[in-house]
C-alpha positions in Angstrom: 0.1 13.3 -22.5 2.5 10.5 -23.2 5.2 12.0 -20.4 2.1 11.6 -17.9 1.4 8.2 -18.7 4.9 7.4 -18.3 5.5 9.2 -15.1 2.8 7.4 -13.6 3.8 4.2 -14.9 7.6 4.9 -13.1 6.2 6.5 -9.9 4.1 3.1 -9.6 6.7 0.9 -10.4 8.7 2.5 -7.9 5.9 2.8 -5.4 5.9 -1.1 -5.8 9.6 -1.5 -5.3 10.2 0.7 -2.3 7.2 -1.6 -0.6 8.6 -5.1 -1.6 12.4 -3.6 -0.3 11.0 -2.6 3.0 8.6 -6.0 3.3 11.7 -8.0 2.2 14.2 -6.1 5.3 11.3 -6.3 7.7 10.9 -10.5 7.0 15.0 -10.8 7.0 15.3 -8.8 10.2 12.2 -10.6 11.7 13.9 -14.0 10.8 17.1 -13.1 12.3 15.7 -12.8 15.7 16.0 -15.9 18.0 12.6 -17.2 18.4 13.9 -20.6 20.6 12.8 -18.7 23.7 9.0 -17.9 22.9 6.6 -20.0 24.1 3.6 -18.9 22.1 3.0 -17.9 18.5 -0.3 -15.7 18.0 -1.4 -14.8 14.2 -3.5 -11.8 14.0 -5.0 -9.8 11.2 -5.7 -6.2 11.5 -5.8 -3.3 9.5 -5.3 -5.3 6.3 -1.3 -6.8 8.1 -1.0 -9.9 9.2 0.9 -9.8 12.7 3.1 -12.8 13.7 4.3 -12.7 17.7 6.3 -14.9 19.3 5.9 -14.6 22.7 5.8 -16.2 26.5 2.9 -14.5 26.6 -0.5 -13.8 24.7 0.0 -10.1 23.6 -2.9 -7.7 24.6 -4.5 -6.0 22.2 -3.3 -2.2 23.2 0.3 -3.9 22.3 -1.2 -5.6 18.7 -3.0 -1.8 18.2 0.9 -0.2 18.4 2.2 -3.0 16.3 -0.3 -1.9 13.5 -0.1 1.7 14.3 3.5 1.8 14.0 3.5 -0.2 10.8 1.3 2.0 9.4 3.1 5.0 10.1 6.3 3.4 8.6 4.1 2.7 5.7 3.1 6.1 5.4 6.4 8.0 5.8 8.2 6.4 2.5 9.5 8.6 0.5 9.0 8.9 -3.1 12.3 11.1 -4.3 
């Protein structure tokens, strides 16, 4: 009973670090990009992820619906080894 307990408690933990490593490369590589060029910034919130884009243009929201998908999906495919 006490292994479970313990398993759990290291499968969370690590559950919770795999997410804030892939949060913290998605904000580094989303700051690295040059943002001079954009002459709009829309904030969205969908699907519990808040979407920043810089563009020259308001993004439509088939192209916010992708954004989330594919966040989702790369949500969904980490790996717990």
């Amino acid at each position: 009973m006490t292994e479970s307990i313990h398993s759990e408690i290291s499968v969370s933990d690590f559950i919770k670090s795999s997410y804030i490593r892939v949060r913290k490369f998605i904000e580094d590589t989303l700051d690295s990009l040059e943002i001079d060029e954009a002459e709009s910034v829309s904030k969205f919130s969908k699907g519990g992820y808040n979407i920043t884009v810089y563009s020259r243009n308001k993004p439509s929201d088939e192209a916010i619906d992708q954004t989330n998908k594919a966040v989702n999906q790369l949500m969904n495919n980490l790996s717990i080894d």
